[in-house]
Backbone as a printed PyTorch tensor [residue, N CA C, xyz], in Angstrom:
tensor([[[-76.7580, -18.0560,  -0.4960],
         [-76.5290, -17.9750,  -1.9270],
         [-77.8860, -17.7850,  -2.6010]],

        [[-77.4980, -17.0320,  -3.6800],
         [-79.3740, -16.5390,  -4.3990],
         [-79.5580, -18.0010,  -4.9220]],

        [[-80.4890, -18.0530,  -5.3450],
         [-81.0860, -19.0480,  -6.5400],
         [-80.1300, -18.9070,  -7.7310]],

        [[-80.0050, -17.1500,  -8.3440],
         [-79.0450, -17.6990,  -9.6540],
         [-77.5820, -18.0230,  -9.5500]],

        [[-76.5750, -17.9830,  -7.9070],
         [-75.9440, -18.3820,  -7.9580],
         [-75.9570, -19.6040,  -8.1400]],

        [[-76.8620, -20.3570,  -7.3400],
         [-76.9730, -21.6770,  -6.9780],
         [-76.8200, -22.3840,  -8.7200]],

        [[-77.7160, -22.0050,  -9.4580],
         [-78.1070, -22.3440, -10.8560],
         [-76.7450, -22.5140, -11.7950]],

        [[-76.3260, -21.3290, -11.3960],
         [-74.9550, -20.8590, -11.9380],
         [-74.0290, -21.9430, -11.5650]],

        [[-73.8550, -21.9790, -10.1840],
         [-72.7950, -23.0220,  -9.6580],
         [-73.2360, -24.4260, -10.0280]],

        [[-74.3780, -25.0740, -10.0420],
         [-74.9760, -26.2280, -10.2260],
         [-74.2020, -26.1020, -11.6810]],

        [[-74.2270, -25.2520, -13.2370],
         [-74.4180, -25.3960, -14.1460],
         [-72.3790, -25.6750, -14.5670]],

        [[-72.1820, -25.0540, -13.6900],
         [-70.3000, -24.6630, -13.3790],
         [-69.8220, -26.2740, -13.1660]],

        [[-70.3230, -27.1590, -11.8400],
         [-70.4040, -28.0360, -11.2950],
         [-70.2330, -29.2580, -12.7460]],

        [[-71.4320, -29.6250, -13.0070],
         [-71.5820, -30.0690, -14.0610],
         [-70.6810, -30.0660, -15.1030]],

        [[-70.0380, -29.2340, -15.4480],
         [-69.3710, -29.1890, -16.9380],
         [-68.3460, -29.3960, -16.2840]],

        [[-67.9430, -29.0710, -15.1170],
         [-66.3820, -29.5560, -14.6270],
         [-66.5870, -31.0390, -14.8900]],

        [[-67.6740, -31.5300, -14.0420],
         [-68.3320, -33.3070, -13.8880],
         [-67.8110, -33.7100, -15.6220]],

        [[-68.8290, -33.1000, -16.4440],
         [-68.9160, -33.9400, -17.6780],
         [-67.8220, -34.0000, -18.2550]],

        [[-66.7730, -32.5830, -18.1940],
         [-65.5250, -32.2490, -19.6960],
         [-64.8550, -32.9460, -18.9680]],

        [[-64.3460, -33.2690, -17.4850],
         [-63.5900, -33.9250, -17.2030],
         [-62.4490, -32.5030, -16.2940]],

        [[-62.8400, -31.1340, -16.6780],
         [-61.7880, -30.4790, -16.1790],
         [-61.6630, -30.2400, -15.1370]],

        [[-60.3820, -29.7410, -14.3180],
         [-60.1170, -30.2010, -12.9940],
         [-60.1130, -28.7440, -12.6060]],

        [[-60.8590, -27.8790, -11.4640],
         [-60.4890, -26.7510, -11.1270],
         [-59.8020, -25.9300, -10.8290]],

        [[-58.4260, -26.3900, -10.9480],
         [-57.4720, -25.7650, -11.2580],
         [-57.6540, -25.3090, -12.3570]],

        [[-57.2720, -26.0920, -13.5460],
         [-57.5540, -25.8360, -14.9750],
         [-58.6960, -24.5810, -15.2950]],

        [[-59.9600, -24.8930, -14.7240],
         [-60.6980, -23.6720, -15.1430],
         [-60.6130, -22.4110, -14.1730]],

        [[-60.0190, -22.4720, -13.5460],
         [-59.4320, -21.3730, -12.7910],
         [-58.6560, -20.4060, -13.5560]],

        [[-57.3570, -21.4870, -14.3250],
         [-56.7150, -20.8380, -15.1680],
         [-57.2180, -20.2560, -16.4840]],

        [[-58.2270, -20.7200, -16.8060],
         [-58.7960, -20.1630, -17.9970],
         [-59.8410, -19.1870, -17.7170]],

        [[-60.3070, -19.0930, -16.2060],
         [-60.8440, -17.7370, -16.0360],
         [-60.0860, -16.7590, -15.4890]],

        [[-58.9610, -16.8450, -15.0800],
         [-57.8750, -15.9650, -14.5860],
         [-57.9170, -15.7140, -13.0530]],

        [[-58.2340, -16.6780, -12.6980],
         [-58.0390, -16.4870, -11.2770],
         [-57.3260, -18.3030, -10.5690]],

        [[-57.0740, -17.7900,  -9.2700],
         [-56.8550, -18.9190,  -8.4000],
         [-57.7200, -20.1540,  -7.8740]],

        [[-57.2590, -21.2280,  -7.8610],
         [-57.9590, -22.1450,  -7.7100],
         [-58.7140, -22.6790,  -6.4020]],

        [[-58.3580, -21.3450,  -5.0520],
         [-59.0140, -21.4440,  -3.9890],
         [-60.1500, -20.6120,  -4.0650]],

        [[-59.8860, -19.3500,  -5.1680],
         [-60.7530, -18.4440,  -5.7190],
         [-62.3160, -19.3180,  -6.0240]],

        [[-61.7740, -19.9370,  -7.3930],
         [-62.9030, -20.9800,  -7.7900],
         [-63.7190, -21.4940,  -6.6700]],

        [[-62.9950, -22.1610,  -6.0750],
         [-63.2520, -22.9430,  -4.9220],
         [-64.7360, -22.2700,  -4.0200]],

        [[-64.1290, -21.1180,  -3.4150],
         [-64.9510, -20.0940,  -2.5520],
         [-66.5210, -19.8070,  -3.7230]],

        [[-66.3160, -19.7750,  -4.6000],
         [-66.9300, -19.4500,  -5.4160],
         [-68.2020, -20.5380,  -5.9170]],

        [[-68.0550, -22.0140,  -6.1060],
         [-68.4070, -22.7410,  -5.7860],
         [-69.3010, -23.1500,  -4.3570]],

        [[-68.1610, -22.8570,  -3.3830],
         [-69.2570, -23.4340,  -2.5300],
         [-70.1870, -21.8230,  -1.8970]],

        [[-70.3480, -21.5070,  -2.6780],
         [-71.0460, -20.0340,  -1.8450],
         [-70.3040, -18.8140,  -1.1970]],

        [[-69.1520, -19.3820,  -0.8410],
         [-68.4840, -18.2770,  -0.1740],
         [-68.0350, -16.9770,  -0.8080]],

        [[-68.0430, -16.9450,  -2.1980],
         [-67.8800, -15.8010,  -3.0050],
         [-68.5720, -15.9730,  -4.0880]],

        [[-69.5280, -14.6140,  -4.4620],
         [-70.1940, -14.6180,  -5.7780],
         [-69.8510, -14.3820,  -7.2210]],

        [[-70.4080, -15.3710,  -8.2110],
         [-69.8830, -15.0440,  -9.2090],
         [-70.1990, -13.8490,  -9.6810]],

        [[-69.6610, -12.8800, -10.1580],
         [-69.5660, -11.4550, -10.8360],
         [-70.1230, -11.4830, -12.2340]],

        [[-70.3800, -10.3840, -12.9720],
         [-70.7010, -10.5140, -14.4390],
         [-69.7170, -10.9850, -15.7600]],

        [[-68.6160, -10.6680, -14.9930],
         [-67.0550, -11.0710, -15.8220],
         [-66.9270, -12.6400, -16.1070]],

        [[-67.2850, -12.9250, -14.5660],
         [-67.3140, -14.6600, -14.4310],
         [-67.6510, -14.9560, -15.6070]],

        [[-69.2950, -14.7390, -15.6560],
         [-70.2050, -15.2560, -16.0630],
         [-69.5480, -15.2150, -17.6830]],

        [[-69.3260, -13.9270, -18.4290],
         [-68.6910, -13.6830, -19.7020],
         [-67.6460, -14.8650, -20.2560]],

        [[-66.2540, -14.7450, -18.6750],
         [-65.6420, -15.5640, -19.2470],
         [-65.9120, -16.6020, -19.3620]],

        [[-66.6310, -17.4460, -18.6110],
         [-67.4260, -18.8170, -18.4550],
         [-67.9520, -19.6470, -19.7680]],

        [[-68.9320, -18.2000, -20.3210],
         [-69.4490, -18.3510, -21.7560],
         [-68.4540, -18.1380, -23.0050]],

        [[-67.9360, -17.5530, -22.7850],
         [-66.6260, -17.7640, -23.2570],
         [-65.6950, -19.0690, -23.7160]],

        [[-65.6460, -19.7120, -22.3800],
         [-64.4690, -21.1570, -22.8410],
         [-65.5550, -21.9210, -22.9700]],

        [[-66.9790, -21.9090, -22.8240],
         [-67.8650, -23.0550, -23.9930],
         [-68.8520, -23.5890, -22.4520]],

        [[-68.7340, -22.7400, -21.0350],
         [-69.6580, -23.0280, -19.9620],
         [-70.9700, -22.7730, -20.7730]],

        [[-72.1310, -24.1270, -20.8250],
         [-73.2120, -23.8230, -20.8530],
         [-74.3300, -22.9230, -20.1800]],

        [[-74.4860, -21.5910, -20.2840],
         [-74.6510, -20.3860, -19.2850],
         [-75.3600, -19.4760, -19.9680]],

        [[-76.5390, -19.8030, -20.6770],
         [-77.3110, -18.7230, -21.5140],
         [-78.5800, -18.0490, -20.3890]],

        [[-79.2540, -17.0450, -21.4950],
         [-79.9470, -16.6170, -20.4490],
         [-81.5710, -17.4690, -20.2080]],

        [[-81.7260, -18.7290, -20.3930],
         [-82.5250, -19.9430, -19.7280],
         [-82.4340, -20.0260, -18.1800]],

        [[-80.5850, -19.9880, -18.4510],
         [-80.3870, -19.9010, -17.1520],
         [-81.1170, -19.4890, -15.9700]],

        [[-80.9930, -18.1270, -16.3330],
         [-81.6070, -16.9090, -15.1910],
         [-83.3920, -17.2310, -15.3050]],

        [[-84.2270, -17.8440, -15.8810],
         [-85.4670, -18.2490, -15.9840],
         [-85.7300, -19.5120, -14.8870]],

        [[-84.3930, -20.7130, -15.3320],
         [-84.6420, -21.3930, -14.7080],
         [-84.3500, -21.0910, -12.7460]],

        [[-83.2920, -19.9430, -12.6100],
         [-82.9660, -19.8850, -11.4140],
         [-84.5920, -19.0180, -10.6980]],

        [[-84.9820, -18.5710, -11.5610],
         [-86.4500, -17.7780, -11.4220],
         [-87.7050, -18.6140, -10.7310]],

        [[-87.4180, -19.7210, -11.5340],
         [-88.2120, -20.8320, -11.2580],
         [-87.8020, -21.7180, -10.0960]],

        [[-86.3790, -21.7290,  -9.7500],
         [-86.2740, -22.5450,  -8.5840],
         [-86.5540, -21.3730,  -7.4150]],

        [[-86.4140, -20.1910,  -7.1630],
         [-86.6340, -19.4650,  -6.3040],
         [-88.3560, -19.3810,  -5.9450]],

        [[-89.2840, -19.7100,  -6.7860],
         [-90.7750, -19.4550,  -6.4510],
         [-91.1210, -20.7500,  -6.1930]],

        [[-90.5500, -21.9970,  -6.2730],
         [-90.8500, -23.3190,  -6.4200],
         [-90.4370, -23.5550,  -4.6130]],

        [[-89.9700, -22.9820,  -4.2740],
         [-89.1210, -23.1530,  -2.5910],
         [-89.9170, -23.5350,  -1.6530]]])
C-alpha cells in the first residue's frame, strides 16, 4: 500500500472510530459493498479518485493536507 493510501485509510479508520459509523453504513453511503470497504481498508483494494470525492462528500476529513502529510510519512521511512 502507498503512503497516501495508508494516510487515506488511517484518516477513513478514524472517522468510522470517532462518528461511531459501522462499515456497512459507509459502504452504503459510498455505494458500494461492505466487503468492498473492507478490501479497501485493509490494502487489498485501492481507493480510486471517486472514493476519495465521495468520502469528502458525506463530511470524511480528506483535504489536500492529506496528500502532504502522506508525503511526509513516505520520506520519514
Amino acid at each position: 500500500m502507498t503512503a497516501t493510501q495508508t494516510v487515506i485509510t488511517r484518516l477513513i479508520k478514524n472517522y468510522l472510530h470517532d462518528s461511531g459509523i459501522t462499515q456497512k453504513a459507509l459502504a452504503a453511503d459510498l455505494g458500494m459493498t461492505q466487503p468492498t470497504l473492507s478490501r479497501k481498508l485493509t490494502g487489498i483494494r485501492m481507493w480510486s479518485l471517486d472514493d476519495l470525492d465521495r468520502l469528502i462528500q458525506i463530511g470524511v476529513p480528506i483535504g489536500l493536507d492529506t496528500f502532504g502529510a502522506a508525503n511526509r510519512e513516505e520520506y520519514t521511512k
